[in-house]
N, C-alpha and C positions, 0 to 999 in steps of 0.2 A: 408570291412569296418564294424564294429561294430554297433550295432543298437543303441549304448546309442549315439556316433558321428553321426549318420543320424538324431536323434531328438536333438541335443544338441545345433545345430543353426552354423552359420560358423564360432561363436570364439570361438568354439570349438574344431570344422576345426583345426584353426590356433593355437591352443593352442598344439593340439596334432604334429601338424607340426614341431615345435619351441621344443616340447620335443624328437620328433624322431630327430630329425637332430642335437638336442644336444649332445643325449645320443652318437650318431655316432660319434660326433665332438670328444668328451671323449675319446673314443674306441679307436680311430685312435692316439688321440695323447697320449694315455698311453701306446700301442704299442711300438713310435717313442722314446717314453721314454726311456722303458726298453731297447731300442737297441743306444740311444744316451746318456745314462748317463755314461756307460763307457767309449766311445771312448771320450766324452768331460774331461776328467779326467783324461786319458791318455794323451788330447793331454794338458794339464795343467802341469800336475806331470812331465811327462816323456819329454816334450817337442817333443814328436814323432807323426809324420805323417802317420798313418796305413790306406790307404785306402781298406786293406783285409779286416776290422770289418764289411763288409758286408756279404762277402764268409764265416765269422762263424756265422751270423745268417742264411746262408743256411745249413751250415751244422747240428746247431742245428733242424729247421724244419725236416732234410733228416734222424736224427736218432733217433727223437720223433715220425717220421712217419714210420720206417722202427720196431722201439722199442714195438710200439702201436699194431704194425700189428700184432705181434708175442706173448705179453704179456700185451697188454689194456693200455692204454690211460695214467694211472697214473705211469705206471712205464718210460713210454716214457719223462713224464711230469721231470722225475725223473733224464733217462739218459743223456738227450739230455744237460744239463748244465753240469753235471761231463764231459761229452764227449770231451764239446768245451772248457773246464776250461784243460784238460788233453793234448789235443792238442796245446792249447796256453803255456803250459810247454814248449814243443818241439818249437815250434814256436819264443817263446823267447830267451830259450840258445842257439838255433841253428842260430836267426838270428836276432831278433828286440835289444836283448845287444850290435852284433856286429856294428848295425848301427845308434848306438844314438846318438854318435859323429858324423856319414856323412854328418851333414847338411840338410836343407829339401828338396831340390831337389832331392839326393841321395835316400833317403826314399822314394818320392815321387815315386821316378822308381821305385827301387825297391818293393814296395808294390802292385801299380799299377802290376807289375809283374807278383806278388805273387795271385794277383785274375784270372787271367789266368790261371795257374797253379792248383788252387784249383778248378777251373770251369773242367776244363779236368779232376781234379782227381776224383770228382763226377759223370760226365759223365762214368768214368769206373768202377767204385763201385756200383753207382745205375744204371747208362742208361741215357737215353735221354729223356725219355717218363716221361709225371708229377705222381706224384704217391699224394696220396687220404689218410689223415688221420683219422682215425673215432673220430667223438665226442662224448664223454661219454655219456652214457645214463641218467646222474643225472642229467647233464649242460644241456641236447638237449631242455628242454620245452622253455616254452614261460612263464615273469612273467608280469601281469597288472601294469602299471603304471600311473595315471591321464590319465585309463579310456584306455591307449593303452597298447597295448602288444609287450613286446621285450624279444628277444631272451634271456636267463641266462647266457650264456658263453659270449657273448658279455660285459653285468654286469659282470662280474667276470675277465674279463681283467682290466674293469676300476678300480675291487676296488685290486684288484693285484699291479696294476701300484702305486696305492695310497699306499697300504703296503709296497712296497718297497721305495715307495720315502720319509713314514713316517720312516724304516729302517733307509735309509742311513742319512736322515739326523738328526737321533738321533744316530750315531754310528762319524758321521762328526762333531757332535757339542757338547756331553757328552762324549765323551770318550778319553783316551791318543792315544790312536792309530787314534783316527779323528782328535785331533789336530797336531800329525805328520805330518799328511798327510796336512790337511791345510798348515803347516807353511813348508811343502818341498815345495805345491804348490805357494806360493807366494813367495818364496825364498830356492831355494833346495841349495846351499852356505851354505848361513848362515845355515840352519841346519843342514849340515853336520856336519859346526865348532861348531856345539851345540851337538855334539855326535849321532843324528839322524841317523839311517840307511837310509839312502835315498835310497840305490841299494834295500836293500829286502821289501822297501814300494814301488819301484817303480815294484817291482816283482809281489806282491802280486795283489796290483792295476789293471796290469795288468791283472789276472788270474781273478780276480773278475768281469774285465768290460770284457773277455769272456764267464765267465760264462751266464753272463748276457745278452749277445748275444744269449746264447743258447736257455737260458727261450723266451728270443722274439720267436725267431725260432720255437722254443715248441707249445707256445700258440696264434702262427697266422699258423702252420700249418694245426687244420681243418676247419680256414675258406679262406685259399688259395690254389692253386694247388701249389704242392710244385715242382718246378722247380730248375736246376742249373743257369738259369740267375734270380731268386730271391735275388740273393745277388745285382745284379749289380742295380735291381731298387730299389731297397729302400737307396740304398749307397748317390744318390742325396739330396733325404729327410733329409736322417739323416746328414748330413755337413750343410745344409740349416739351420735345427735346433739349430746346433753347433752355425754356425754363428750368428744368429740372438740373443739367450741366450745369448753367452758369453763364452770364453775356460775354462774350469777348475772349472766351480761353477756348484755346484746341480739345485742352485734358476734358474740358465740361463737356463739348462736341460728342467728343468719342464715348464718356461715360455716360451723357446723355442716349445718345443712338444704342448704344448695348443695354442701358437697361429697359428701355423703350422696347427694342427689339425682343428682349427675351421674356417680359411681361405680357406682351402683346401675344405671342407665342406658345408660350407654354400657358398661360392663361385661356387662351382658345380651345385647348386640346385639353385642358388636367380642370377646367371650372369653363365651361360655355356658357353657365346661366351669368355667372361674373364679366365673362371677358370685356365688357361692352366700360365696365363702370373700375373695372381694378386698375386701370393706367390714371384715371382720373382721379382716383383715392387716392393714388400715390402722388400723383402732382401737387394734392393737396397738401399732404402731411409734407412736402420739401419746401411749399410755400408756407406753413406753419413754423414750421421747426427751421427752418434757413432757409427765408425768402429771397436769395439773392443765390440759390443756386450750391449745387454742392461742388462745385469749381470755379468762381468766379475770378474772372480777374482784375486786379487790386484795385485799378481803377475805378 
């Protein structure tokens, strides 16, 4: 502890308390972000059920961490979305077109599947064992904030998360190509009958909420052990978040991941005998009270 908080009195204490558990609260759920804004946009546009969106934010970790190892940090930072943007090429023609018609149970198997299968092909490509990505040496310090010290790569996910979600929702709300995409999501019919590509908005869409998987992958592998069952915990969270936001909106994304993040969080530290079961009560009463999400879009 710092000598300016040892004389500063206890609401200071509490002051620094209430800004670390913030800044974490942030951290966590601008991660949940970048890994739930695709799959919730998929499952809007596309109308498809992908529970594999997990198994590609391990594999972006597994080759931002394998990338890093070999040529430093920023080129990892770099492959690891081309990687899982290139893969979800394959992934689509080979099998998410074929099954957009099956219904969602059929997806539902099938995808469930499909993380099996990606979990063993990792296992034979890396191994078993967790593998360690290093943190750049520019992010590793420490920066003062109101008197406490946080980590820089921690800040740099949170203002990450915020550049991409100021992105997309100026790409979502100024441009032709984001109102396409809106007006497939709230009715992909009618914009066909409107001359709308809807197959190669729903391609792209795709491609972009893996890539965006990857970037998650990227920038939580050096502050997690990068494992193949990484994909399967965080696959919970991120539906949770789905849920609770809304299918198919940015605004659900973002309110999802924050409240997720700060419940998660300050529920850990202020109720530990809770923390396990307060994200899930609360999932419930949004599927009581507005089962469709507290931002859903129209569609």
């Amino acid at each position: 502890m710092t000598p300016a908080l040892l004389t500063a009195g206890p609401l200071a204490l509490d002051a620094s308390f209430w800004v670390l558990q913030g800044l974490n609260a942030l951290q966590l759920s601008m991660l949940l972000f970048l890994l739930s804004v695709g799959l919730t946009v998929i499952f809007g546009l596309m109308h498809f059920v992908n529970l594999a969106h997990g198994s590609l934010y391990a594999m972006g970790a597994y080759v931002a961490a394998s990338a890093a190892g070999l040529m430093g940090y920023w080129a990892g930072v770099l492959l690891a979305p081309l990687a899982v943007a290139a893969f979800g090429v394959l992934l689509y023609w080979g099998l998410i077109r074929r099954m957009r018609r099956s219904g969602p149970m059929a997806q539902v198997l099938v995808t469930f599947g499909l993380i099996f299968v990606m979990l063993d092909l990792t296992r034979i490509v890396w191994g078993d064992l967790a593998l360690a990505a290093p943190m750049p040496e520019l992010l590793s310090g420490r920066l003062t904030i109101l008197g406490l010290e946080y980590p820089i790569y921690r800040l740099v996910i949170i203002v990450l998360g915020g550049l991409i979600y100021g992105g997309l929702y100026w790409v979502l709300s100024r441009t032709q190509i984001g109102a396409m995409i809106r007006a497939g999501v709230d009715n992909d019919a009618m914009a066909s009958c409107l001359g709308i590509n809807v197959e190669q908005l729903f391609f792209l869409v795709f491609c972009v909420g893996c890539a965006l998987a990857g970037l998650a992958g990227a920038v939580a592998a050096p502050l997690l052990s990068v494992t193949p069952e990484m994909g399967l915990s965080i696959l919970i969270p991120t539906l949770i978040v789905i849920v609770i936001g809304g299918l198919g909106s940015l605004k659900g994304a973002i309110a999802g991941s924050l409240i997720f993040g700060f419940v998660q969080t300050f529920g850990a530290v202020l109720a530990p005998q809770l923390a396990s079961v307060l994200i899930y009560a609360l999932l419930a009463a949004v599927l009581v009270i507005k089962p469709v999400g507290l931002f859903p879009a129209r569609g």
